[in-house]
C-alpha positions as CSV (number, residue, x, y, z in Angstrom):
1,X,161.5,17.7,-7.3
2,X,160.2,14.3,-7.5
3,X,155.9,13.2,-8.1
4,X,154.4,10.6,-7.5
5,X,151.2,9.7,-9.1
6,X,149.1,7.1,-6.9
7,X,146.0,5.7,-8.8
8,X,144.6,2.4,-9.3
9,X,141.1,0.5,-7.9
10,X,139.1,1.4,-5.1
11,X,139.7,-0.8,-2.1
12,X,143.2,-1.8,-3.6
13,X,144.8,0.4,-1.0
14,X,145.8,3.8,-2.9
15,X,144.7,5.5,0.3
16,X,147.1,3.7,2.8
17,X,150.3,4.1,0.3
18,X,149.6,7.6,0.3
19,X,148.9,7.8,3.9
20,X,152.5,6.2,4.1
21,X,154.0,8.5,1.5
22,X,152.3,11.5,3.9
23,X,154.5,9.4,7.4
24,X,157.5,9.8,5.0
25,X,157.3,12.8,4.4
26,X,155.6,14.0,1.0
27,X,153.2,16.4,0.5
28,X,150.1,14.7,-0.1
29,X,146.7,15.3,-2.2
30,X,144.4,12.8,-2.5
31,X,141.5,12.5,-4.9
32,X,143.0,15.8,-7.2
33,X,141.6,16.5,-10.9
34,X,143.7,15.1,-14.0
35,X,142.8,18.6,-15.0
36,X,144.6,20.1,-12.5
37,X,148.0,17.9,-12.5
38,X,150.0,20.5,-14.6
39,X,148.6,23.5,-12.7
40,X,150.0,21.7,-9.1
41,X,153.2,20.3,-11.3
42,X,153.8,23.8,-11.9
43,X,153.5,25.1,-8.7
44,X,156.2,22.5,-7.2
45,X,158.1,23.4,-9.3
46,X,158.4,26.8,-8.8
47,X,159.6,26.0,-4.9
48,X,160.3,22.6,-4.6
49,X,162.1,22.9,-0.9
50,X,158.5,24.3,0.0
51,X,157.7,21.3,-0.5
52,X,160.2,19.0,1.0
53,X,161.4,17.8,-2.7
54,X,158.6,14.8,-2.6
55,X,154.7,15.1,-2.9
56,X,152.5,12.7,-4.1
57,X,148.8,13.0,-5.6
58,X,146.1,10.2,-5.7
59,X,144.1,9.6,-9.1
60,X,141.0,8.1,-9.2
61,X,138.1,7.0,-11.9
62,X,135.7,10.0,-10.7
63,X,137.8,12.0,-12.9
64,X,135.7,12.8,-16.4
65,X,136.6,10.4,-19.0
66,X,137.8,12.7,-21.5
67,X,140.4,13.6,-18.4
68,X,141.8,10.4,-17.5
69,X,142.2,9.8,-21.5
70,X,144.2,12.7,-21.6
71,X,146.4,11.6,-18.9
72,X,149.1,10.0,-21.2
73,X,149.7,13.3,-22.3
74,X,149.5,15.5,-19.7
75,X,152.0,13.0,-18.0
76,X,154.9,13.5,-21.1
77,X,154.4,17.5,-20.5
78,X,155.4,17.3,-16.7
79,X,158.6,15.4,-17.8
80,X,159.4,17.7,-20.4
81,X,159.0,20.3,-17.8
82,X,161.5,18.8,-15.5
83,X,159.6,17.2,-13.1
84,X,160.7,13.5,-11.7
85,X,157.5,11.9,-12.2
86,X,156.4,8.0,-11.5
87,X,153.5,6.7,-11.6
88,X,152.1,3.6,-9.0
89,X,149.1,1.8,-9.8
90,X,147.6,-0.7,-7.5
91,X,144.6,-3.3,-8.1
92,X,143.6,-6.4,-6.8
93,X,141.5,-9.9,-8.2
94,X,137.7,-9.0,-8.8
95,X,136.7,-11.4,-5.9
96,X,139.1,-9.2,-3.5
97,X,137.7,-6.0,-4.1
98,X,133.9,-7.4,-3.8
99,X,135.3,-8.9,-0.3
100,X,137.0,-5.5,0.8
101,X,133.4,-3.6,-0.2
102,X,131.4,-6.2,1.6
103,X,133.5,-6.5,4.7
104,X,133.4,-2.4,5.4
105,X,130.2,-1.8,3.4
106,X,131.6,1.2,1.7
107,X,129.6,2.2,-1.4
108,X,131.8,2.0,-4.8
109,X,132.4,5.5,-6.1
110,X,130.8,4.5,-9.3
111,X,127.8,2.4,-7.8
112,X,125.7,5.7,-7.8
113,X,125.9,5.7,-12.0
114,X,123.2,2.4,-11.3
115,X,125.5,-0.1,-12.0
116,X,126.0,-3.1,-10.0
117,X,129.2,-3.3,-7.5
118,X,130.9,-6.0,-9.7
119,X,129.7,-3.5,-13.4
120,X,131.2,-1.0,-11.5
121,X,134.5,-2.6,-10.8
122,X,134.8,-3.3,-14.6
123,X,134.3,-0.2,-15.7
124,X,137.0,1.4,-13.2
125,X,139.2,-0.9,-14.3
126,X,138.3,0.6,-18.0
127,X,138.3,4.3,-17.3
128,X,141.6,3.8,-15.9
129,X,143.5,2.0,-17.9
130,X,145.4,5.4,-20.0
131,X,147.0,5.6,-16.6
132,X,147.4,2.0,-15.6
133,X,149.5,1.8,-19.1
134,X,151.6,4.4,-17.9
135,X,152.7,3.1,-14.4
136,X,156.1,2.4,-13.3
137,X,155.2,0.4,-10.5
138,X,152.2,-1.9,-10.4
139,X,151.7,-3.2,-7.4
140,X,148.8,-6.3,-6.7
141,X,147.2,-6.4,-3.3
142,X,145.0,-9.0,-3.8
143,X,147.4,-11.3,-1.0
144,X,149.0,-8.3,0.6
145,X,147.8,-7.1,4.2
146,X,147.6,-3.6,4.9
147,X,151.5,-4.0,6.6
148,X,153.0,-6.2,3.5
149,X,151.7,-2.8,1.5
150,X,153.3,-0.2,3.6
151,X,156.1,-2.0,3.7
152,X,156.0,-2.8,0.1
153,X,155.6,1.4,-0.4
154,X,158.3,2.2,2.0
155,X,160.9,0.0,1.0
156,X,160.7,0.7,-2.8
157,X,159.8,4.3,-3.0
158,X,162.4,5.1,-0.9
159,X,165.2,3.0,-3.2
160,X,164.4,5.0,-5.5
161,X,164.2,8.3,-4.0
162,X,167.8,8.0,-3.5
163,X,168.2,7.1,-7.0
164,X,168.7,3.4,-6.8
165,X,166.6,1.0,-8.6
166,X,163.8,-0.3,-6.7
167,X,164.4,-4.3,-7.9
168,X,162.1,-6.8,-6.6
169,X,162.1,-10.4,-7.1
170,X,159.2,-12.5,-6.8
171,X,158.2,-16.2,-6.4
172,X,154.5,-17.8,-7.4
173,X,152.2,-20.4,-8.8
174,X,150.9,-20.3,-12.6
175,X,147.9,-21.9,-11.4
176,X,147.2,-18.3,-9.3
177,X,147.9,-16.3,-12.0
178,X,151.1,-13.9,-12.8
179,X,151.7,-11.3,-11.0
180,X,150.3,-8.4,-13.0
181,X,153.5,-5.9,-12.1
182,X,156.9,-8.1,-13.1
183,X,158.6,-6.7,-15.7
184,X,160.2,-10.2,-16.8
185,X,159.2,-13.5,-16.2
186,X,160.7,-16.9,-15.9
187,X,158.8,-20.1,-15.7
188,X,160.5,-23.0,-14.4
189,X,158.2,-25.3,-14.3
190,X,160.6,-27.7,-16.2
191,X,162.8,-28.4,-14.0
192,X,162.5,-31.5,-11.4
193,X,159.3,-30.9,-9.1
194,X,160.2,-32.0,-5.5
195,X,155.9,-32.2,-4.9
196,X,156.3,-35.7,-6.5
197,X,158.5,-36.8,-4.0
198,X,156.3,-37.2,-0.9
199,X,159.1,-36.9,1.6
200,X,159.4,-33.4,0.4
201,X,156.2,-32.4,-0.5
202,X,155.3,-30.5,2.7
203,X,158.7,-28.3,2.8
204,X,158.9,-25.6,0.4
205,X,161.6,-24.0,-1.3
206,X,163.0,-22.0,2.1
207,X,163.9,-25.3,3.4
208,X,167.0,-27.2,3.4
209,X,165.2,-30.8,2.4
210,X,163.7,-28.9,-1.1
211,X,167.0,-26.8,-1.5
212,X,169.4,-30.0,-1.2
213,X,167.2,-31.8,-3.8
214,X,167.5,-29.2,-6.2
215,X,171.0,-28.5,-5.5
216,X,171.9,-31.7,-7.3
217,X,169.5,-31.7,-10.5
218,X,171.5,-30.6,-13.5
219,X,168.8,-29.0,-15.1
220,X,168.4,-26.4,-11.9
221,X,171.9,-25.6,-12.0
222,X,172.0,-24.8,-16.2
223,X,168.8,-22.8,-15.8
224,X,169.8,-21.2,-12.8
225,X,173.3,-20.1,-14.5
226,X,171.4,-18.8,-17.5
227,X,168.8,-16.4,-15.2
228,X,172.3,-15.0,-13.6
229,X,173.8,-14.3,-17.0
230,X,170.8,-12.6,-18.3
231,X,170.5,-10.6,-15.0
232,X,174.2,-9.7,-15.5
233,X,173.5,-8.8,-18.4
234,X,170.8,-6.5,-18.3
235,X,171.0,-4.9,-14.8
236,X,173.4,-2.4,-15.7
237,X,171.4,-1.1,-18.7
238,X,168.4,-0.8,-16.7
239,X,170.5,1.4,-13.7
240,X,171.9,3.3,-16.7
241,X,168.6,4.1,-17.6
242,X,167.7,5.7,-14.4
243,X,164.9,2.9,-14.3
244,X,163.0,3.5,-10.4
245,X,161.7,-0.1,-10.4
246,X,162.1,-3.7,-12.0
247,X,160.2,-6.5,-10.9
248,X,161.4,-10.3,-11.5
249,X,158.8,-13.2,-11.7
250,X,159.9,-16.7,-11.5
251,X,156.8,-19.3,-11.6
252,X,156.2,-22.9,-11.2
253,X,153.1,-24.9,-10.7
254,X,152.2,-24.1,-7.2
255,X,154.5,-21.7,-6.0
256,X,155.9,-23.4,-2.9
257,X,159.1,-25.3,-4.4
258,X,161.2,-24.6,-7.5
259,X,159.9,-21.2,-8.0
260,X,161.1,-20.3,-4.2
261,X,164.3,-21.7,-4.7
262,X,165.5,-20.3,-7.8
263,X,164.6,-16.9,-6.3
264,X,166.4,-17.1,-3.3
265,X,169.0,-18.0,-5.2
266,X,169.1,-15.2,-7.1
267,X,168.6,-13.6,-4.3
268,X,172.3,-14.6,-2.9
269,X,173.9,-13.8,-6.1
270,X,172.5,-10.1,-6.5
271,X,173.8,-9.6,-2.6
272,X,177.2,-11.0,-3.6
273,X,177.3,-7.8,-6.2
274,X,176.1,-5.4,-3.7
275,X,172.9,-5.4,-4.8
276,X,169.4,-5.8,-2.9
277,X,166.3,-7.0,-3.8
278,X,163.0,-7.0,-2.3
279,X,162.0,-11.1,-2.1
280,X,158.7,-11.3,-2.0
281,X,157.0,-15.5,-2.2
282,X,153.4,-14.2,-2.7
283,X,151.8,-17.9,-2.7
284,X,153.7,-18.4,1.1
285,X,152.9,-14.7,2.2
């Protein structure tokens, strides 16, 4: 029996990944007490082909505080019990979230405690953050459409549901922030930046002007070699694990040269193990 545990901001998305996780096929509660997570654990338990083997329950910040504190806790007892359990949190930039409210003019859950919409984004944020420590996956929507999310969902809850890591490798720009989910990072903002060169300043790193340039800087090729060797390296410990996900950041100033062509790079050389990675450029998405 395997749980997943949805939680994160309001107007991050948690309802449409569990409105996915319901299209493939788990058994879905949304909004259900912290209180009330090893009462339901229990009961899936007790006949998980009832249950198709997969349900999922969203968590949210109207939970009492004292609850969502406890939620570390509560979270160690279910796998002590024997239940597979991950936990995906989602969020998004302040300024997104204020967008998302102001575009649909839904109220904030915690707006009605008299606290302004951006107060009561911050303090969310706060009353969440015992489960937001725990999360396997963290997943930022701030550029993702409603499809890139479902997508997102899909592809890497269903890796691991068949018990293969979930790896994802990402590309941006250190001037937009790092991605809040990636388990490593790598910055290679070192190396040669083809944005000087103004006959290659309007490709990006998909393209074969950017990719030939950087095919013949030595410094690409030695830090290139040493990402491999650490992946090498480390892959297999993670898979022994029984890890569910792994993200890989690599940045560089902007996000549209080096950074895009060091991950597709790694990209070929996890296919040429037999491996697959979701590639995900977030600053050309």
């Amino acid at each position: 029996m395997r749980l997943l545990i949805v939680s994160g901001t309001s107007g991050s998305g948690k309802s449409s990944a569990l409105n996915l996780l319901e299209d493939l096929g788990a058994y879905c509660v949304d909004n259900l007490p912290v209180a009330l997570l090893s009462s339901f654990a229990r009961q899936i338990l007790a006949d998980p082909e009832k249950y198709g083997g997969l349900a999922a329950v969203g968590i949210d910040a109207r939970n009492p505080q004292e609850e969502l504190a406890r939620f570390p806790a509560i979270l160690a007892g279910l796998r002590e019990a024997g239940l597979q359990s991950e936990v995906i949190f989602l969020d998004a930039e302040d300024t997104v979230l204020l967008k998302r409210f102001s575009d649909t003019r839904r109220k904030h859950p915690l707006t009605r405690t008299g606290l302004s919409l951006a107060e009561a984004i911050a303090e969310e944020r706060h009353l969440l953050d015992p489960i937001a420590a725990e999360a396997d996956l963290h997943l930022d929507t701030t550029q993702t459409s409603l499809h890139q999310l479902r997508e997102l969902v899909r592809v890497r809850v269903v890796r691991a549901e068949h018990s293969v890591m979930s790896l994802a490798l990402e590309s941006f720009g250190f001037k937009h922030g790092v991605p809040p989910g990636a388990d490593f990072v790598f910055d290679v903002r070192c190396l040669p930046n083809p944005y000087w060169d103004s006959a290659l300043r309007g490709y990006t790193g998909l393209e074969a002007p950017v990719r030939q340039f950087l095919d013949t800087q030595p410094e690409v090729g030695r830090m290139l070699r040493d990402i491999r060797q650490f992946l090498d390296a480390w892959l297999p410990q993670f898979e022994a694990a029984n890890r569910s996900y792994l993200t890989i950041a690599v940045g560089c100033t902007g996000g549209q040269h080096r950074s895009v062509y060091m991950v597709e790079r790694l990209r070929e050389h996890l296919q040429a193990q037999g491996r697959e990675a979701l590639v995900r450029h977030r600053e050309l998405s």
